[in-house]
C-alpha positions in Angstrom: 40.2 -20.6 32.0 40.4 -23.7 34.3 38.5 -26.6 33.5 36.9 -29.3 35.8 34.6 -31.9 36.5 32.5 -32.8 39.4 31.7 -36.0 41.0 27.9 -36.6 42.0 27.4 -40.6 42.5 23.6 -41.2 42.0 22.4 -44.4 42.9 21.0 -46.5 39.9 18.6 -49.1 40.3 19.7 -52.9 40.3 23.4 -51.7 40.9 25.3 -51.8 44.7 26.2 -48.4 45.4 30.1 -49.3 45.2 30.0 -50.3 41.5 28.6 -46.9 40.8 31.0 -45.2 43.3 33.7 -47.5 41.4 32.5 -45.5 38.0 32.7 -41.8 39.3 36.3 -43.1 40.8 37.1 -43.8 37.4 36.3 -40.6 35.6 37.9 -38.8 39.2 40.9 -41.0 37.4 40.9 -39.8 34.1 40.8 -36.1 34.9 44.4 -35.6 35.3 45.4 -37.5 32.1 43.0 -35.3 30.1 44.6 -32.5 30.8 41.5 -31.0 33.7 42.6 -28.7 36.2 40.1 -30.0 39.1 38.1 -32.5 40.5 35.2 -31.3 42.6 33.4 -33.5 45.4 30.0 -33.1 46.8 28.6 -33.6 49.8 25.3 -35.7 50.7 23.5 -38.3 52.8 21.2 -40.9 53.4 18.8 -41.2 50.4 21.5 -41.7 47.5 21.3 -38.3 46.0 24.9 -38.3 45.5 27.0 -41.2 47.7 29.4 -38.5 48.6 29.0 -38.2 52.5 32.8 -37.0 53.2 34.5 -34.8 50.0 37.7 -34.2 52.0 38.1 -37.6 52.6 37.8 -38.6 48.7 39.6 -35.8 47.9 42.5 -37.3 49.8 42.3 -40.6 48.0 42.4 -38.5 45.3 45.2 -36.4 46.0 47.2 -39.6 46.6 46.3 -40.2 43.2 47.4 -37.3 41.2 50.3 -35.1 40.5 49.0 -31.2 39.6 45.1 -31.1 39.9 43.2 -29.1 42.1 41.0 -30.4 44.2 37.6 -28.4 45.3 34.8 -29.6 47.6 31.3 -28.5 46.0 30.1 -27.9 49.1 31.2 -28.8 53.0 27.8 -28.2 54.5 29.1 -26.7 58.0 26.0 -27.0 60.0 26.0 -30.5 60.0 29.7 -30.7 61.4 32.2 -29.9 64.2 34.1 -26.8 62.9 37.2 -28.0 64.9 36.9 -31.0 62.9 36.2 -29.6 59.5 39.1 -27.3 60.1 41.3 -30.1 61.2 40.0 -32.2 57.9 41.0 -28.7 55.8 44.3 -28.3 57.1 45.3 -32.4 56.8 44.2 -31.8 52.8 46.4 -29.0 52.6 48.9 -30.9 53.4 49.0 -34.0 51.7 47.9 -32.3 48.3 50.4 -29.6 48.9 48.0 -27.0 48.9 46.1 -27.4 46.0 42.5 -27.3 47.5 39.4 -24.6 47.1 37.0 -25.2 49.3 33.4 -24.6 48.8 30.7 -24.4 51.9 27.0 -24.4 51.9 24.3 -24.4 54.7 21.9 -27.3 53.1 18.3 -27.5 52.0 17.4 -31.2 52.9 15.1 -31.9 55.7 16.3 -35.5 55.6 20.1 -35.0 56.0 19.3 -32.1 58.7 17.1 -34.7 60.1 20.1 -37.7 60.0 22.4 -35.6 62.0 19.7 -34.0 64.7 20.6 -30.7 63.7 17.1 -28.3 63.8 17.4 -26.4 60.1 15.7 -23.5 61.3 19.5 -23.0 63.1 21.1 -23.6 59.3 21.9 -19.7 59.1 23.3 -19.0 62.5 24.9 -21.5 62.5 26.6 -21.6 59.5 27.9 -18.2 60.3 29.6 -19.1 63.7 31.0 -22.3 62.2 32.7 -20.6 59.3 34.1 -17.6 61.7 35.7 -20.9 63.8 37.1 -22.7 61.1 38.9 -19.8 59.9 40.0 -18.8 62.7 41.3 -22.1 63.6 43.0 -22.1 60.2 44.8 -19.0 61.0 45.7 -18.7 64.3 48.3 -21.0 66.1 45.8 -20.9 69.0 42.4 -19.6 69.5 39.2 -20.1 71.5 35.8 -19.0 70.9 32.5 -18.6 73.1 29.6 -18.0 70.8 25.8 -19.6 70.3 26.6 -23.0 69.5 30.0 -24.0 70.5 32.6 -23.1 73.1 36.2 -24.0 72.7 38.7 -23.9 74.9 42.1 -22.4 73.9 43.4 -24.7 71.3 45.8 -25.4 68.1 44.8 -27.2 64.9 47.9 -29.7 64.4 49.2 -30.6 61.9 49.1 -26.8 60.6 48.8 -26.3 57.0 51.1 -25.8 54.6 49.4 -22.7 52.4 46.5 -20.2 53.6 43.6 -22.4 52.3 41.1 -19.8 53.8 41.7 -17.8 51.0 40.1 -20.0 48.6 36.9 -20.4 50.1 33.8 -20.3 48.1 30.0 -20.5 48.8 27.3 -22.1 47.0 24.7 -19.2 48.0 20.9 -19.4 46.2 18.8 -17.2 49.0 19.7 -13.2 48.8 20.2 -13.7 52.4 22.4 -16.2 52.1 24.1 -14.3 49.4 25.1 -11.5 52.0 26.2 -13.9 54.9 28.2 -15.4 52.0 30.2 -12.0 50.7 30.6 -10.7 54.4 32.8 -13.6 55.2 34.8 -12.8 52.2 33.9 -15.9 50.5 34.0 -16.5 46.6 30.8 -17.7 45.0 30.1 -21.0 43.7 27.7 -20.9 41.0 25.3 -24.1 40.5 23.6 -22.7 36.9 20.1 -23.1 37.5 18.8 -20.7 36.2 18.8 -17.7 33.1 22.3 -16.8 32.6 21.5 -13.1 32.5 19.6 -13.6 36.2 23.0 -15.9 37.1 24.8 -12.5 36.1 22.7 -10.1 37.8 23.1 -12.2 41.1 26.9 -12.6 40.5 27.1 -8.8 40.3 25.3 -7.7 43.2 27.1 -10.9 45.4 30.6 -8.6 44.1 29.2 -5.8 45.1 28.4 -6.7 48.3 31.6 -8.2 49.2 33.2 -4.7 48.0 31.2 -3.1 50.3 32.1 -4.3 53.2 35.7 -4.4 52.2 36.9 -7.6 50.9 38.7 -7.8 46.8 35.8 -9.9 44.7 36.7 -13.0 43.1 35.5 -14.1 39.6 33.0 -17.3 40.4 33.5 -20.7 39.9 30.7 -22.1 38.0 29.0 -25.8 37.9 27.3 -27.0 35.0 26.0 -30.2 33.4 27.8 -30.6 30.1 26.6 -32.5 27.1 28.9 -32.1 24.1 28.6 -34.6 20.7 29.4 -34.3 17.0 25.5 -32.8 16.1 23.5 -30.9 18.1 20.5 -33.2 18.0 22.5 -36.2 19.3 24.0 -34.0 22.6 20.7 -32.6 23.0 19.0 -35.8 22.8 21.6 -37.3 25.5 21.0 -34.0 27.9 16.9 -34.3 27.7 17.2 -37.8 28.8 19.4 -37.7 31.7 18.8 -34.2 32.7 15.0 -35.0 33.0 16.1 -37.9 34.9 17.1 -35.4 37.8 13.9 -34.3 38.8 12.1 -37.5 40.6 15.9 -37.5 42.3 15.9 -34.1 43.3 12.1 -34.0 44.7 12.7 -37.7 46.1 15.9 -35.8 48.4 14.7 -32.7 48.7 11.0 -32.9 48.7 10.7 -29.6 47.1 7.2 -30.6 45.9 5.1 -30.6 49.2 6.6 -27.0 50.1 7.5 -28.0 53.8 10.3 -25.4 53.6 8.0 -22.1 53.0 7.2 -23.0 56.9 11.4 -23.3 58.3 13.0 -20.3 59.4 16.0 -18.9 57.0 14.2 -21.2 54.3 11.1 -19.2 53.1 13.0 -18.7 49.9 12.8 -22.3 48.9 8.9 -22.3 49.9 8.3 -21.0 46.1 9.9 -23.9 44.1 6.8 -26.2 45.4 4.4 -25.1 43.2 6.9 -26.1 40.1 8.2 -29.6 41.7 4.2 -30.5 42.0 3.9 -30.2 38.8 6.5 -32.2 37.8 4.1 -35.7 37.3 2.7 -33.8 34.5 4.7 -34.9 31.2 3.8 -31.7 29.3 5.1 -29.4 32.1 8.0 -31.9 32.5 9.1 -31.3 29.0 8.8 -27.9 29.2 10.9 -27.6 32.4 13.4 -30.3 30.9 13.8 -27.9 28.0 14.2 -25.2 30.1 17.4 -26.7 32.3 18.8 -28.0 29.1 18.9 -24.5 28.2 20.9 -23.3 30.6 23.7 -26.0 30.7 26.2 -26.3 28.1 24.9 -28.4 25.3 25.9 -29.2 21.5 28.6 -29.6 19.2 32.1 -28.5 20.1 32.1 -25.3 18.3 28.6 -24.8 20.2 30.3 -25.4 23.6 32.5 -23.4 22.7 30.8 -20.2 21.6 28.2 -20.5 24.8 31.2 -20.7 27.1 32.8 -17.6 26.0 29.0 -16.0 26.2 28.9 -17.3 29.7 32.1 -16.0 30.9 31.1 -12.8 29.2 28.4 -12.5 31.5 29.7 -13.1 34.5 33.4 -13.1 34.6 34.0 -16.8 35.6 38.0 -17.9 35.1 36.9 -21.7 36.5 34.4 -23.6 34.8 33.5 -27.0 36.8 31.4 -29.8 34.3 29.4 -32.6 35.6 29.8 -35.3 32.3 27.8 -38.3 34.1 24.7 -37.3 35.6 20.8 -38.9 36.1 21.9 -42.2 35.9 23.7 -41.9 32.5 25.6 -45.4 31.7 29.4 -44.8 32.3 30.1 -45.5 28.6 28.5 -42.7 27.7 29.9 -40.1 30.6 33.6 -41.3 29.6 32.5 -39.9 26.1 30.9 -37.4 26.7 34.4 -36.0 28.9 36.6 -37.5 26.9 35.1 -35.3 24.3 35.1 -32.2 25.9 38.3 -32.6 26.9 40.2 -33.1 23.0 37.8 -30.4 21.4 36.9 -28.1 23.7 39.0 -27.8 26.7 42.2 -26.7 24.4 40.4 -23.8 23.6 39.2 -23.0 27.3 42.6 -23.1 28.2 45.0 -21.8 25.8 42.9 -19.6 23.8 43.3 -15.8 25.1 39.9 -15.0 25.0 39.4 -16.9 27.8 42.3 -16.1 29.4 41.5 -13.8 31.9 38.0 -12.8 33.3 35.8 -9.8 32.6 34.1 -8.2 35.2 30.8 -9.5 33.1 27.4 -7.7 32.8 27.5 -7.7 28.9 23.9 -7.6 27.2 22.8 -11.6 26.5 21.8 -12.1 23.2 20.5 -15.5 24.3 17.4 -16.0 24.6 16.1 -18.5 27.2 12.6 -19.0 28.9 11.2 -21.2 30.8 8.7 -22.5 33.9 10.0 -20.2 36.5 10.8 -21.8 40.1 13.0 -24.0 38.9 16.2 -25.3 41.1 18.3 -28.6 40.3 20.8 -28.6 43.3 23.9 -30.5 42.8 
């Protein structure tokens, strides 16, 4: 199995945004001498969320940097961009890591960054489409044109070309069924953000492959994101994940503004109307907890043997061969996110990736002997 980590640069209060960038820069650094096999970068804006507003372009620095890693972007929102551009961006990272990029994309579900660029969401969808359609198309022929909704482009090339076909490592963070379909007709993989029940995670993961089948493209196994909390007893790495993970929620509803349920009313984003009811209810310490609980739940949590043992479960359920960990997250000092990786990476990772039961990946769909509940609605973006 490969083994990551992702980079999501919350703001903290009293700090300048560049120290904390500095931090997430450092434990970008110590990936590669751990022995990870990526480094994933995200992609947001204005409210400091995550200070990540350009992951090809710190994925560069990064490439610079290291030797063998892969480098993944988690996601490129395309409606907010040029496709000429993001294809050019693609190809120029192809290039100076020697083609050792995935690419994830996503259409966005922040009023505020749709907002920032003058982009109206209720053209997220379409437009999403059309620009992924360009920017592989861009990627794959020497010259091409295109006349569709949005854009029209004259006959042109994408120069420098790239070195390797990245278009055939491009995933999609997908959470709407609709989206889900768009998703498997391009013949993208899915990105995972787990969020929710592992079984649901499976079910959803097993119709997205049966859709792509469908319509005639080879599924991939997913790549999943999760917030990791590993420690030498249980009650100290569940302690550390209730704290920070709980953390998350005035973030997320202070970016996304889940809570007032705006989006039940923007076309292609009725799905996301249904999580207001849970954010509202989010002042409310008992329901807090209980939610807390809940996400804790569903990220990997405990001692290293506990890691372990829910990582096998979770690949046994859906067939993922690339696990991506966020080790810093809700404002956690940086002390304790170096840790925190620097223990999964000595007693856990060896196992992800030499042992053979995790060497290749199932098609998943096993029965879950885990039993998880929780406050339904619930949905911590990265």
């Amino acid at each position: 199995m490969n083994v990551g980590i992702s980079l999501n640069m919350l703001t903290k209060e009293g700090r300048s945004d560049a120290s904390v960038f500095a931090e997430h820069l450092t434990l970008g650094d110590l990936a590669e001498p751990l022995g990870f096999d990526s480094v994933f970068a995200l992609e947001h804006h204005f409210t400091g969320y995550a200070m990540s507003p350009s992951p090809t372009q710190l994925l560069s620095y990064i490439a610079g940097r290291t030797k063998r890693i892969t480098l993944g972007t988690a996601v490129i929102v395309l409606p907010w961009h040029d496709p000429v551009r993001v294809a050019e961006q693609i190809a120029l990272l192809d290039i100076l890591s020697h083609g050792r990029c995935v690419f994830g994309f996503g259409r966005g579900a922040a009023t505020v960054e749709y907002a920032g660029f003058r982009v109206p969401m209720e053209e997220a969808r379409p437009r999403f489409v059309e620009a992924a359609q360009i920017v592989i198309k861009a990627l794959t022929q020497d010259v091409f044109e295109w006349d569709g909704e949005f854009y029209k482009i004259p006959p042109m090339s994408i120069r420098p070309r790239p070195v390797s076909h990245p278009e055939r490592r491009f995933y999609a963070s997908s959470v709407s069924p609709e989206s889900a379909e768009i998703m498997a007709k391009l013949g993208f993989g899915l990105l995972v953000i787990m969020q929710n029940e592992w079984p649901k995670a499976a079910e959803d993961i097993r119709r997205y492959r049966d859709i792509t089948a469908s319509v005639g493209h080879t599924p991939r196994p997913p790549i999943i994101s999760t917030n990791i909390s590993v420690a030498e007893t249980r009650e100290e790495a569940n302690e550390r994940a209730a704290k920070y993970l709980a953390r998350k929620w005035d973030s997320i509803d202070a970016h996304y503004h889940f809570s007032d349920g705006h989006l039940a009313m923007v076309k292609g984003y009725e799905f996301y109307g249904g999580m207001a009811k849970t954010y509202s209810k989010m002042k409310d310490e008992s329901f807090r907890k209980k939610a807390t609980e809940f996400y804790v739940k569903i990220q990997v949590v405990g001692t290293p043997d506990d890691c372990i043992q829910q990582i096998a479960e979770l690949q046994k359920l859906t067939g993922l061969d690339h696990l991506v960990g966020e080790f810093g997250y809700g404002g956690m000092p940086h002390e304790e996110a170096q840790l925190n990786m620097r223990m999964f990476a000595a007693r856990v990772m060896p196992v992800l990736q030499r042992d053979r039961g995790f060497a290749a990946a199932t098609n998943g769909g096993g029965p879950s002997p885990i039993g998880i509940g929780g406050p339904t609605g619930i949905f911590a973006p990265a």
